[in-house]
Residue frames relative to the residue before (quaternion, step in Angstrom):
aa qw qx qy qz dx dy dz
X 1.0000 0.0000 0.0000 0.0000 0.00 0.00 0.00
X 0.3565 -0.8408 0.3889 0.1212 3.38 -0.88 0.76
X 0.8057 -0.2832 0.2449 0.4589 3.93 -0.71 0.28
X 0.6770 0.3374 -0.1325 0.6406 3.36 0.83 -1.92
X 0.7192 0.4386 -0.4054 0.3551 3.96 -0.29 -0.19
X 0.4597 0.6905 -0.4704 0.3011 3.91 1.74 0.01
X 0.5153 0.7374 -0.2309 0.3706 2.95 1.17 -1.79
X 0.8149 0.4406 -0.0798 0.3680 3.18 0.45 -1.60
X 0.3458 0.8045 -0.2142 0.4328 2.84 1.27 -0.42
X 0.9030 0.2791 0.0709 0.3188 2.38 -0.33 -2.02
X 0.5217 0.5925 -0.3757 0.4853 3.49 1.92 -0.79
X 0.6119 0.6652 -0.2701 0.3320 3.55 1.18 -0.76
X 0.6739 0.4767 -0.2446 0.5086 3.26 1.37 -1.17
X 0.6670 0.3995 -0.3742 0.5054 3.64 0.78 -1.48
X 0.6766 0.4251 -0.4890 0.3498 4.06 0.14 0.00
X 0.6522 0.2718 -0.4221 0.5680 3.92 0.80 -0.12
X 0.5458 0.4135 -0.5476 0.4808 3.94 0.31 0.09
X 0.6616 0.4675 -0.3804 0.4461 3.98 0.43 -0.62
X 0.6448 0.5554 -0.2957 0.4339 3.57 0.95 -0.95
X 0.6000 0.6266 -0.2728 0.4158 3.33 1.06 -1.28
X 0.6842 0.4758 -0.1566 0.5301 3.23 0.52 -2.22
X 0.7646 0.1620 -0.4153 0.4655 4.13 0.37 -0.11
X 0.4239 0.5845 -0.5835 0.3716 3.84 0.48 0.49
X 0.6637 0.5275 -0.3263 0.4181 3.58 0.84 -1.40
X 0.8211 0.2909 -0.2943 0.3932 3.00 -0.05 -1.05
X 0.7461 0.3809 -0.3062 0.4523 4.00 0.67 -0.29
X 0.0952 0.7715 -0.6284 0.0306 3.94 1.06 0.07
X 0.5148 0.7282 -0.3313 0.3081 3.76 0.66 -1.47
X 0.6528 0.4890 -0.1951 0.5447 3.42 0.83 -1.98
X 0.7069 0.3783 -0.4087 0.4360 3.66 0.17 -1.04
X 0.6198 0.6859 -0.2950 0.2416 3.22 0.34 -0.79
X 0.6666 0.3679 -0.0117 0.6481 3.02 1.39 -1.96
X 0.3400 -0.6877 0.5916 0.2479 3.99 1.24 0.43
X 0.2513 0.7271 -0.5631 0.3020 3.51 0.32 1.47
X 0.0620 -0.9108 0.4081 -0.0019 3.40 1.13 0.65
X 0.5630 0.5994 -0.3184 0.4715 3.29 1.28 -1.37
X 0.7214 0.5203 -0.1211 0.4408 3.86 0.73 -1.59
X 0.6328 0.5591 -0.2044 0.4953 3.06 1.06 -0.93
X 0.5878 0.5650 -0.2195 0.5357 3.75 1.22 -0.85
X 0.6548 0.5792 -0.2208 0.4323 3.07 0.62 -1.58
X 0.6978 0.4287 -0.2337 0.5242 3.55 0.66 -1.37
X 0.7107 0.5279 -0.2441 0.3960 3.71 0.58 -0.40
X 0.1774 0.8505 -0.4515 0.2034 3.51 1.94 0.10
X 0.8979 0.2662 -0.0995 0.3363 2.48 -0.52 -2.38
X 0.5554 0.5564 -0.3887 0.4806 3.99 1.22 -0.18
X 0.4970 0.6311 -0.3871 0.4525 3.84 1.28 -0.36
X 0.7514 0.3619 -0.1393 0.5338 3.14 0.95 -2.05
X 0.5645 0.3765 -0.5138 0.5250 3.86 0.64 0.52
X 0.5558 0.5133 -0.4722 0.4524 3.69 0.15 -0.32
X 0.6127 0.6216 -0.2280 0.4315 3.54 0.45 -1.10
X 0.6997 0.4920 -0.1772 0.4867 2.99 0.30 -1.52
X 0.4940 0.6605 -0.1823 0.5352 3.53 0.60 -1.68
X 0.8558 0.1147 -0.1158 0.4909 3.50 -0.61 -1.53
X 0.5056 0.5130 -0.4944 0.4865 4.09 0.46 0.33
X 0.7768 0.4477 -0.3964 0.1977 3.50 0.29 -1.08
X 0.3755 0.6481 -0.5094 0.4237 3.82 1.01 0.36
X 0.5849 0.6923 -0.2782 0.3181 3.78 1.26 -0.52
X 0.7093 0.4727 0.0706 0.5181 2.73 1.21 -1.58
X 0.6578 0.5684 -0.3292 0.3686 3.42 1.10 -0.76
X 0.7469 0.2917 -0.3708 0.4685 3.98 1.28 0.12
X 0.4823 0.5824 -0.5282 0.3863 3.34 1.31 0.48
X 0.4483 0.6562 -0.6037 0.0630 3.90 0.65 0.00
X 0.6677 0.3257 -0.4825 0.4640 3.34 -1.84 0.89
X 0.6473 0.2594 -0.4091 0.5886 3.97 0.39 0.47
X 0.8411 -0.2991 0.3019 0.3346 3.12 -2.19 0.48
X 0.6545 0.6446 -0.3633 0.1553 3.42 0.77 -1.78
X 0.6290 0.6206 -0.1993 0.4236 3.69 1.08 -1.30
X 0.6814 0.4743 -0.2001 0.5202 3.83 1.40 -0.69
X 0.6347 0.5824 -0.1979 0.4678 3.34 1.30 -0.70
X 0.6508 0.4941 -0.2490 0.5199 2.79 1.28 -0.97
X 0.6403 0.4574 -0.3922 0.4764 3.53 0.22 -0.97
X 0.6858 0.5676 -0.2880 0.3530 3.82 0.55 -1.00
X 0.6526 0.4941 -0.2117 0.5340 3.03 1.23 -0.87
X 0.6957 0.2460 -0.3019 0.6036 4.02 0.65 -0.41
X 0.3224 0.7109 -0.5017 0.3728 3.57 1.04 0.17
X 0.8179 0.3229 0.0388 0.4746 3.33 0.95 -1.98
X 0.7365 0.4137 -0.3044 0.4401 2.90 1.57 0.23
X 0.5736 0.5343 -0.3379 0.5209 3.26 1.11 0.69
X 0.2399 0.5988 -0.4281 0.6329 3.32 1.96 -0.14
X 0.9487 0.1452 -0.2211 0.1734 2.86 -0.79 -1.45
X 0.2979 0.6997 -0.4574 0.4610 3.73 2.14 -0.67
X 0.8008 0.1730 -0.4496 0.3558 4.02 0.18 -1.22
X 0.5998 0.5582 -0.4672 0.3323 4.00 0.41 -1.04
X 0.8350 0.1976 -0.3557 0.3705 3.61 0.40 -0.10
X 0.1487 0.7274 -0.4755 0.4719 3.88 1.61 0.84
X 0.8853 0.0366 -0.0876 0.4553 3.64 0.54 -0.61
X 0.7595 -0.3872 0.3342 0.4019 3.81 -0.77 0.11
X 0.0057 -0.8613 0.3104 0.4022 3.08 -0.66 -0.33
X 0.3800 0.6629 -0.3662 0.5311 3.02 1.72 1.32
X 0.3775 0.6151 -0.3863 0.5744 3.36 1.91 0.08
X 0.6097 0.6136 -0.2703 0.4227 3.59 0.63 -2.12
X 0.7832 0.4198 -0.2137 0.4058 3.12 0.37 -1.55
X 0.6382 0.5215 -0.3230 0.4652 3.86 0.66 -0.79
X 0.6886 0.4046 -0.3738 0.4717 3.60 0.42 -0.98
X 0.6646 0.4839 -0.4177 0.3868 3.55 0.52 -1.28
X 0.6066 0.5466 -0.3875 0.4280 3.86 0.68 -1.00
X 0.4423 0.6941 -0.2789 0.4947 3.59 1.31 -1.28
X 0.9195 0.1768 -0.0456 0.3480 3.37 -0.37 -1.22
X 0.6533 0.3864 -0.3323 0.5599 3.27 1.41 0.62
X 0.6638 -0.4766 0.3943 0.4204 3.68 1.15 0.88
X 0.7088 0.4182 -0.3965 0.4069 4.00 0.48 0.25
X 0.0740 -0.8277 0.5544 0.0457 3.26 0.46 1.56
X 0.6458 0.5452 -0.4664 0.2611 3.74 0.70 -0.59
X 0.6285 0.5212 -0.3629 0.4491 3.11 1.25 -0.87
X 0.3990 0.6473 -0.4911 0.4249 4.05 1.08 -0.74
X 0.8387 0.3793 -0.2072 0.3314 2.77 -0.44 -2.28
X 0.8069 0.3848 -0.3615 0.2649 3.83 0.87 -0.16
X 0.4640 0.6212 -0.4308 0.4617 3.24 1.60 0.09
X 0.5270 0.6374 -0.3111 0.4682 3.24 1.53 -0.89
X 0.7163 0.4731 -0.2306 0.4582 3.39 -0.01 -0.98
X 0.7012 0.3970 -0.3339 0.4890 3.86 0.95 -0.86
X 0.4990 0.6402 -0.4695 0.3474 3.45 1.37 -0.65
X 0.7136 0.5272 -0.2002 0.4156 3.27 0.65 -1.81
X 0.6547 0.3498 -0.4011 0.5368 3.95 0.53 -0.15
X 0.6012 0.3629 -0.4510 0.5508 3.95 0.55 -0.11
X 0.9037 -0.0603 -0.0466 0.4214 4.01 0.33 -0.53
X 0.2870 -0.8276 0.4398 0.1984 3.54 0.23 0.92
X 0.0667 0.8095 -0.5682 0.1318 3.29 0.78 1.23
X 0.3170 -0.7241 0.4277 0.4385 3.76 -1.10 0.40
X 0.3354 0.6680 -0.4942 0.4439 3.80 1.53 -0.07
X 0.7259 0.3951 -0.2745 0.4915 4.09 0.37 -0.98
X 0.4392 0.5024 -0.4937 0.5576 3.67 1.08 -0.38
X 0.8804 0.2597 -0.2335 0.3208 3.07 -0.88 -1.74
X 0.5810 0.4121 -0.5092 0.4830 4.16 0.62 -0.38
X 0.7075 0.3479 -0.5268 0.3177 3.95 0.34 -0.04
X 0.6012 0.5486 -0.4438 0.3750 3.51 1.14 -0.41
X 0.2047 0.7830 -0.3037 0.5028 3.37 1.66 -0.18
X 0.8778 0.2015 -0.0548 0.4311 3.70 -0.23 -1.73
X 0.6015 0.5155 -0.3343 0.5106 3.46 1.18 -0.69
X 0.6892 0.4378 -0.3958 0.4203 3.62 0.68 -0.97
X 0.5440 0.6032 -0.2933 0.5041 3.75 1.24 -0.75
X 0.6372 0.4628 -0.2379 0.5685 3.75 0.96 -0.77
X 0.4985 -0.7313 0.4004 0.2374 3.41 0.54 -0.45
X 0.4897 0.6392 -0.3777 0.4572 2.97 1.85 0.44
X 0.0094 -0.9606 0.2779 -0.0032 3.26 -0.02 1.20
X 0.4374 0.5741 -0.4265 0.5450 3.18 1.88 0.40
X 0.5417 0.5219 -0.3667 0.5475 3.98 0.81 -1.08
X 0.8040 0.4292 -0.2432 0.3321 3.56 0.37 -1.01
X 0.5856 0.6943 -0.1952 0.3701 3.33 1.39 0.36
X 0.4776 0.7345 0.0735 0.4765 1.84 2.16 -1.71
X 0.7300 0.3408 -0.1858 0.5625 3.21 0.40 -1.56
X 0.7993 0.4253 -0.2860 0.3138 3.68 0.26 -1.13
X 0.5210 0.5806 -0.3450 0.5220 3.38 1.80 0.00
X 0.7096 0.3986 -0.2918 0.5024 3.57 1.13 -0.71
X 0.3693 0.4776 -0.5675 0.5599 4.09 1.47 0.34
X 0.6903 0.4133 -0.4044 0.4349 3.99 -0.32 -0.83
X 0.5893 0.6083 -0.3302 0.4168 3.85 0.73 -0.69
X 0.6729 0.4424 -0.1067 0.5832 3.07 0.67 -1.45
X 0.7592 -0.1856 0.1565 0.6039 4.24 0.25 -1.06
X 0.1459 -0.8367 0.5177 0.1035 3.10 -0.88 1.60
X 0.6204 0.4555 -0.4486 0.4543 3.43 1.34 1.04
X 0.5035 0.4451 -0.6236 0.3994 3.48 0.58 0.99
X 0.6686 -0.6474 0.3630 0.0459 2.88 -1.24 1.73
X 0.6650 0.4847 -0.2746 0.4974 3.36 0.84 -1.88
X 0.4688 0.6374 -0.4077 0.4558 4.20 0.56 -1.00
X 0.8135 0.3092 -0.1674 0.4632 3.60 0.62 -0.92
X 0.7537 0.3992 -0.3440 0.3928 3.20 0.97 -0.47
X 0.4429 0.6088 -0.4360 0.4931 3.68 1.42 -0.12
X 0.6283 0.4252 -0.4015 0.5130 3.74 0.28 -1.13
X 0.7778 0.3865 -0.3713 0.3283 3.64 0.02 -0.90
X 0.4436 0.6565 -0.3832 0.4747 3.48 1.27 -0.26
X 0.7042 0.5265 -0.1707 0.4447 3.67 0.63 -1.28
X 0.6439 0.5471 -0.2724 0.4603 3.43 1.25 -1.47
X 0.6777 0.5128 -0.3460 0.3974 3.35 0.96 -1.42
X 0.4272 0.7482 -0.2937 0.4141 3.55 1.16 -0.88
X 0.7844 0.2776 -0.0576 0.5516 3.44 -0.05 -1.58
X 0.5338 -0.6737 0.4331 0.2715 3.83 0.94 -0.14
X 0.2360 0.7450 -0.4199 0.4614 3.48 1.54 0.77
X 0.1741 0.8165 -0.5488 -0.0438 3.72 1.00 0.30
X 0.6344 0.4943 -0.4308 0.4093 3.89 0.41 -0.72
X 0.5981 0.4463 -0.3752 0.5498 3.64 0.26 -1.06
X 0.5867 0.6426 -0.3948 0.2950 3.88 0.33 -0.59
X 0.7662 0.3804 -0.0451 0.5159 2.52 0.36 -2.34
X 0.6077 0.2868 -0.3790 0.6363 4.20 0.80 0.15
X 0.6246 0.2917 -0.6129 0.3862 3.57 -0.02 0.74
X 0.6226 0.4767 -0.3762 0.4935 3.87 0.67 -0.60
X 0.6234 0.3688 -0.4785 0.4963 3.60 0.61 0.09
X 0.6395 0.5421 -0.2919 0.4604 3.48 0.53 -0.35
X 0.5829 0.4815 -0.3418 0.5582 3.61 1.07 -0.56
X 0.7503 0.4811 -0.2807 0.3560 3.43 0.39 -1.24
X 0.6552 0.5903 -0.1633 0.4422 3.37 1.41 -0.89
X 0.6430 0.2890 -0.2519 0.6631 3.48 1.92 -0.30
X 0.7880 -0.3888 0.3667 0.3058 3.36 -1.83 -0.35
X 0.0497 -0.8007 0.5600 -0.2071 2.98 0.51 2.24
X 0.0703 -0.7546 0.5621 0.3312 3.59 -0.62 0.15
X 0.8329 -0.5020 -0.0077 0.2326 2.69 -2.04 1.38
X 0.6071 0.5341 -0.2145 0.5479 4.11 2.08 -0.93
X 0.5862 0.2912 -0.4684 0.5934 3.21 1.05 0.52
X 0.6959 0.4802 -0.4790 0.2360 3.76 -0.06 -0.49
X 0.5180 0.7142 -0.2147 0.4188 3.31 1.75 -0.37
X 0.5117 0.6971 -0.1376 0.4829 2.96 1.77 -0.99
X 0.7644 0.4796 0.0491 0.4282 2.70 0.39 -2.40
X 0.6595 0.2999 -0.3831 0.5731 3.68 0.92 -0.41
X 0.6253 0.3867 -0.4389 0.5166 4.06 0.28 -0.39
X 0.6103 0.4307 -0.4859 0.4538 3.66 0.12 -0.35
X 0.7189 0.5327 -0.2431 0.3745 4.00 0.87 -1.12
X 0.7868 0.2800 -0.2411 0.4945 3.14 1.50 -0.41
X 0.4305 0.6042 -0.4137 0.5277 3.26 1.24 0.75
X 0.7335 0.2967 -0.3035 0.5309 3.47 1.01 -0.74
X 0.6944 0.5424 -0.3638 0.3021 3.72 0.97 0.49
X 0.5103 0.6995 -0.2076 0.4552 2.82 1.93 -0.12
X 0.6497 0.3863 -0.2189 0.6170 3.44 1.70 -1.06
């Protein structure tokens, strides 16, 4: 294989590792044939591919302008590839999320789910309510993620979070089996099995 065939190569691999790495994490979308979402999430891995499969171009212009431009240009496009990759009523929920402002979560959430009845937007509001302490709504919602896809995993493990809460331990300890048994990702299943053997022990 030669010099000029590395490049290539390699643009090949980082596009099924990119392809891969957005299947995993969005199975849900395929599932729910959310193609539109499913795209979206696949931006900023588009605008690396791109970037990736351009840079043979550039690589015999060095010492002119062309090589700076370029970088500048995927500079600003991968900025923008992530800020539009996600909602920006998602952005806004998680950030509220992760700073302790479930009310504000649970309502981006909630506006998310009337623009796209995703079961991910279900189960991240049952998420904010169960965090809020609202724990019937929060049942609710994470009961209507399983409705909607009864293999997203997290849907089950929130509710069981809540159940354990209220002291519902059976309904628990069969929702964390059920999470673990669908499409949990890998920092929740870790969770979800110590939480499963704690509640079997008592």
């Amino acid at each position: 294989m030669g010099a000029g065939a590395i490049p290539v190569v390699l643009t090949l691999l980082l596009v099924v590792f990119a392809w891969r790495l957005v299947f995993s994490f969005n199975k849900d979308l395929v599932r729910a044939r959310a193609w539109g979402e499913l795209a979206r999430r696949a931006l900023p891995f588009a605008a690396i591919t791109a970037m990736a499969a351009s840079l043979p171009l550039v690589q015999g212009a060095r010492g002119s302008w062309v090589p700076l431009v370029w970088l500048l240009t995927f500079a600003a496009v991968l900025v923008l590839a992530n800020f539009l990759s996600m909602p920006n009523g998602e952005r806004r929920a998680s950030r509220a999320f992760r700073n302790g402002d479930y009310v504000t979560a649970a309502t981006q959430y909630r506006r998310l789910t009337e623009r796209r009845p995703l079961a991910r937007y279900w189960a991240f509001l049952g998420a904010a309510l169960g965090a809020g302490e609202q724990t019937e709504e929060s049942l609710e919602a994470s009961t209507k993620a399983t409705e909607l896809d009864p293999q997203y995993g997290l849907a089950y493990y929130n509710r069981a979070l809540v159940l354990r809460r209220l002291g519902r331990k059976s309904r628990a300890v069969k929702d964390l089996k059920r999470a673990l048994e669908a499409d949990l990702p890998r920092r929740f299943r870790k969770l979800a099995n110590g939480l499963l053997e704690e509640l079997s022990k008592r």
